[in-house]
MIMITI-126571 format. One line per field, with one value per atom (N, C-alpha, C, O): residue number from 1; atom name; x, y, z. Coordinates in steps of 0.1 Angstrom, whole numbers, plus 5000, padded with zeros to 4 digits. Example, Ala and Ser with C-alpha at 12.3 -4.5 7.8 and 13.67 -1.06 7.14 Angstrom:
pos = c(1,1,1,1,2,2,2,2) $
site = c(N,CA,C,O,N,CA,C,O) $
east = c(5132,5123,5132,5142,5128,5137,5129,5134) $
north = c(4943,4955,4967,4967,4978,4989,5000,5011) $
up = c(5078,5078,5078,5085,5071,5071,5079,5080) $
END
This chain:
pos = c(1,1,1,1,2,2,2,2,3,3,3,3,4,4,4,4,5,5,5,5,6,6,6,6,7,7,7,7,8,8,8,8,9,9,9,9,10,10,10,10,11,11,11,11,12,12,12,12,13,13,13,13,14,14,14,14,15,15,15,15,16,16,16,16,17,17,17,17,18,18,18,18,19,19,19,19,20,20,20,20,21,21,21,21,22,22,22,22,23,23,23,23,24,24,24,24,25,25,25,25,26,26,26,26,27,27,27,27,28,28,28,28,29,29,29,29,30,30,30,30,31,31,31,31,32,32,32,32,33,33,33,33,34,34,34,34,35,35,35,35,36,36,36,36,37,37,37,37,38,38,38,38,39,39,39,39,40,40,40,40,41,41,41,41,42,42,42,42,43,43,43,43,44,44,44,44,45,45,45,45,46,46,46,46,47,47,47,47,48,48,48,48,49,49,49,49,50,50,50,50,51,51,51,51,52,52,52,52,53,53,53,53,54,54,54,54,55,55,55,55,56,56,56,56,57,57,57,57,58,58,58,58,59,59,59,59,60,60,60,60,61,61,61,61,62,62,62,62,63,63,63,63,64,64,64,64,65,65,65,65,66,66,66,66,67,67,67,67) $
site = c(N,CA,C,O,N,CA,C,O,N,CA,C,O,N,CA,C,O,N,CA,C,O,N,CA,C,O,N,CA,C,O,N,CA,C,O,N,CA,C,O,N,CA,C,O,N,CA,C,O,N,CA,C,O,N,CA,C,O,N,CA,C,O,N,CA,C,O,N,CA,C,O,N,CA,C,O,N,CA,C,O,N,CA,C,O,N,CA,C,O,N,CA,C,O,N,CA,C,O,N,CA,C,O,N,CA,C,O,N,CA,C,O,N,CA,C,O,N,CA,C,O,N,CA,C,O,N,CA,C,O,N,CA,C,O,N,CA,C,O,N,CA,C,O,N,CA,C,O,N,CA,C,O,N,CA,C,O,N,CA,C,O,N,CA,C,O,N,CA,C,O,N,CA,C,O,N,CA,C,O,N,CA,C,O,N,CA,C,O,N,CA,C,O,N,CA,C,O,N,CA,C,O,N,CA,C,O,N,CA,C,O,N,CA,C,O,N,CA,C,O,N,CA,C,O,N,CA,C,O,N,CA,C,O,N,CA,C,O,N,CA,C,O,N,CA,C,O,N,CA,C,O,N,CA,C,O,N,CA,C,O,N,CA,C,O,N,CA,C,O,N,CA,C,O,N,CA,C,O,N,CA,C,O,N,CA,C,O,N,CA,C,O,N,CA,C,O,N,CA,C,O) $
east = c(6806,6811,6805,6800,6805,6796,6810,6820,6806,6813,6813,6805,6825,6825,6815,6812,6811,6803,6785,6776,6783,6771,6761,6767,6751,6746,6747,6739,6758,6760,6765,6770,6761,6762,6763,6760,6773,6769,6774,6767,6788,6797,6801,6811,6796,6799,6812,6816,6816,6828,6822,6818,6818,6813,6822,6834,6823,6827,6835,6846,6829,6844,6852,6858,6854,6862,6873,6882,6869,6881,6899,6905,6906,6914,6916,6922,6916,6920,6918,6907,6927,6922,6918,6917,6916,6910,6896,6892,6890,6871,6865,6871,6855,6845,6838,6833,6833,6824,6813,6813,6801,6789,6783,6782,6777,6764,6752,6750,6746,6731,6737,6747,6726,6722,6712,6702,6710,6692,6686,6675,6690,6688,6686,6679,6690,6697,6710,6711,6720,6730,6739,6738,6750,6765,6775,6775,6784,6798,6811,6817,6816,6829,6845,6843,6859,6865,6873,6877,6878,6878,6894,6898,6901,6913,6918,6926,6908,6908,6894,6884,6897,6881,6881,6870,6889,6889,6886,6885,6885,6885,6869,6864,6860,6846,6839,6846,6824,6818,6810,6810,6803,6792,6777,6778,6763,6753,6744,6744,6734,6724,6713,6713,6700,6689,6685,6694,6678,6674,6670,6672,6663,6658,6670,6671,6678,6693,6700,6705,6698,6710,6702,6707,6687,6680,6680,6677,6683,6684,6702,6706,6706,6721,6726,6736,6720,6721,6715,6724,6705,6700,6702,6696,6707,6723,6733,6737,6737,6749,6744,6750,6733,6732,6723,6718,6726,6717,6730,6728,6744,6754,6755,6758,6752,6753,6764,6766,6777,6787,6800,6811,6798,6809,6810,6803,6825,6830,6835,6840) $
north = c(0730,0723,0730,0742,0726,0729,0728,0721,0738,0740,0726,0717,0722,0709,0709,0701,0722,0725,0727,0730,0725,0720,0709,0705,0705,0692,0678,0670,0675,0665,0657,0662,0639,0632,0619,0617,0609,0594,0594,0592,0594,0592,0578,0572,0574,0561,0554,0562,0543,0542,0530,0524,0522,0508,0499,0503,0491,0474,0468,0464,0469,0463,0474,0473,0486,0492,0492,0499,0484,0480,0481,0484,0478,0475,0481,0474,0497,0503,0520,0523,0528,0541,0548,0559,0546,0549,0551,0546,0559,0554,0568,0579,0567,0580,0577,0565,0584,0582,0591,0603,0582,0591,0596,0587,0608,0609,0616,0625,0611,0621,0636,0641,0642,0653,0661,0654,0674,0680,0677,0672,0679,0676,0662,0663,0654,0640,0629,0621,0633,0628,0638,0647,0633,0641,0632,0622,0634,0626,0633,0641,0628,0636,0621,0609,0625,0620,0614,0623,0602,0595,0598,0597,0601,0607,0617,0619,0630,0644,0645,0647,0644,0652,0666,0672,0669,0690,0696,0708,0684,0695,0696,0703,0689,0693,0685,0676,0683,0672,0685,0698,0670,0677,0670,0662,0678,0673,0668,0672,0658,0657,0655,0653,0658,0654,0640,0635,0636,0624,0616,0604,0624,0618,0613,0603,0625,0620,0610,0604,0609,0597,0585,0577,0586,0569,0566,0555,0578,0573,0569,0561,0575,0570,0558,0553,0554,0542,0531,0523,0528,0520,0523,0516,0528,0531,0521,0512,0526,0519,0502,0492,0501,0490,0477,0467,0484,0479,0479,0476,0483,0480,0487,0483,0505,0514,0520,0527,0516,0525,0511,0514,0501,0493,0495,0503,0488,0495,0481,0483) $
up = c(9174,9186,9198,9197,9206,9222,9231,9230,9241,9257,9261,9256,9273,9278,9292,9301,9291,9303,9299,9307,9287,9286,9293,9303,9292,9300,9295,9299,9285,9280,9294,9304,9294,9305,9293,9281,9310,9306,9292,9283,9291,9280,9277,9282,9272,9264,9254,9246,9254,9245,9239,9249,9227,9222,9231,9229,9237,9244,9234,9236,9222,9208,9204,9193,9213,9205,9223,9225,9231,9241,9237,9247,9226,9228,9223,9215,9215,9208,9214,9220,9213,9208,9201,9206,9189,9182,9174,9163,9184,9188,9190,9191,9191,9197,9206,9204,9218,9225,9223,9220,9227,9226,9240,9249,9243,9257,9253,9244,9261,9262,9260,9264,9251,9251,9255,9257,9257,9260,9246,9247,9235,9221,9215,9205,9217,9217,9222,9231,9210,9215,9208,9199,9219,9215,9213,9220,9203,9196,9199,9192,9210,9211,9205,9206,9201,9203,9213,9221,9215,9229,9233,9244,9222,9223,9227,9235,9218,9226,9228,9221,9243,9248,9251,9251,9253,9252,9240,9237,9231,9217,9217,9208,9225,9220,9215,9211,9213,9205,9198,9200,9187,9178,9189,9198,9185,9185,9175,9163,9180,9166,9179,9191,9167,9178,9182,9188,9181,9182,9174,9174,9165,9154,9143,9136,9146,9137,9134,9125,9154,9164,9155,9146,9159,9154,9139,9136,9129,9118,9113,9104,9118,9118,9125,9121,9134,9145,9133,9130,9126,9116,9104,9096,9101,9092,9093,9085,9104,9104,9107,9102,9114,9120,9107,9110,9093,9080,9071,9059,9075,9068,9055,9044,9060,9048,9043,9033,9062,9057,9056,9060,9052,9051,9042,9036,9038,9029,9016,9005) $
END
């Protein structure tokens, strides 16, 4: 987990996850991207680099984690 005072920016929430709390938001990183929860944000996020973020993003976006 990383400081909330790192250079993480531009925190994001997905548009379909509007009506719920139950979500994560993502921001830029110097590394890539950062994943914090949208519920508690004092507890911290994780990072991945970039290369991570884009293989996880087409992942998910190829329907690897439905269930």
């Amino acid at each position: 987990m990383n400081s909330r005072h790192d250079s993480t920016s531009n925190w994001r929430k997905s548009s379909r996850s509007a009506n719920t709390d139950n979500c994560v938001e993502v921001g830029r990183a110097a590394v890539g991207a950062a994943v914090r929860d949208s519920k508690d944000r004092d507890a911290g996020y994780f990072t991945t680099t970039g290369q991570q973020w884009r293989l996880f993003v087409a992942a998910v976006k190829a329907g690897r984690f439905q269930r």
